[in-house]
C-alpha positions in Angstrom: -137.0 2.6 -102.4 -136.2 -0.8 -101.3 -137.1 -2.2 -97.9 -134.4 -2.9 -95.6 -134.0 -6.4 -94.3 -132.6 -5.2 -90.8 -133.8 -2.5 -88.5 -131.8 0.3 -88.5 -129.9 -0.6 -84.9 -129.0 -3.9 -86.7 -128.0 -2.1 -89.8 -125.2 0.0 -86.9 -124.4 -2.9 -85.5 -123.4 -4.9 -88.3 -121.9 -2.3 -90.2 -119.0 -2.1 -86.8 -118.7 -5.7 -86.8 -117.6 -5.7 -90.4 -115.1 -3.0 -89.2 -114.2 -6.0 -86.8 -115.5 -4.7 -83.3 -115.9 -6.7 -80.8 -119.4 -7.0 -79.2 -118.4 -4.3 -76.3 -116.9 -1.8 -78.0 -120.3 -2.1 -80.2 -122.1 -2.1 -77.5 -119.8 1.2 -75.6 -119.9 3.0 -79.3 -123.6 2.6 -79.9 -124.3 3.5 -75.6 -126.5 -0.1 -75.6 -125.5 -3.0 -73.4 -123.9 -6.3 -74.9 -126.4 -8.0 -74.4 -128.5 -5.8 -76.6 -125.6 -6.1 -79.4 -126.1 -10.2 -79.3 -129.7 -9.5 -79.6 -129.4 -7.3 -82.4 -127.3 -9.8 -84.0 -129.5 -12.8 -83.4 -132.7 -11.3 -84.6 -130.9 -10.4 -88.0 -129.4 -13.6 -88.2 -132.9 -14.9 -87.6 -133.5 -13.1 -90.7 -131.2 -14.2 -93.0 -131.8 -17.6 -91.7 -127.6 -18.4 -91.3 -125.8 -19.9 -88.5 -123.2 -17.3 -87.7 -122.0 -13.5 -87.9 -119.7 -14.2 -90.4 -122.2 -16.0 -92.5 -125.1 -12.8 -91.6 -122.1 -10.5 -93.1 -122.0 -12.1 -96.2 -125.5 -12.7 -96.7 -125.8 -8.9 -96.0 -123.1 -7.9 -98.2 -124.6 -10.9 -101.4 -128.3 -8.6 -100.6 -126.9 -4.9 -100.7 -127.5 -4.4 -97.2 -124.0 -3.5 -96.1 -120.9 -2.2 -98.0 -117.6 -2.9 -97.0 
């Protein structure tokens, strides 16, 4: 079994963004607070090491990590 890159929480949250949600209706969907969504964001973008959401989905999506 591989390891995932992403918690699972990031895994959620980037899985709605590529179903283009905004970060409060993430946030309202999951029951977490925005801020928490940014966070969650960040740290995986921290990951990846890219600049951007759009550039963390297709990282994610070039890994495995996400399917669209």
């Amino acid at each position: 079994m591989k390891k995932n890159i992403l918690t699972q929480r990031e895994q959620e949250v980037f899985e709605l963004l590529v179903l283009n949600k905004s970060t409060k209706e993430i946030a309202t969907f999951l029951g977490i607070s925005e801020k928490t969504v940014r966070n969650h964001i960040s740290n995986a973008m921290q990951k990846l090491g890219v600049k951007g959401r759009a550039q963390a989905v297709v990282e994610l999506i070039k890994l495995g990590e996400l399917s669209i």
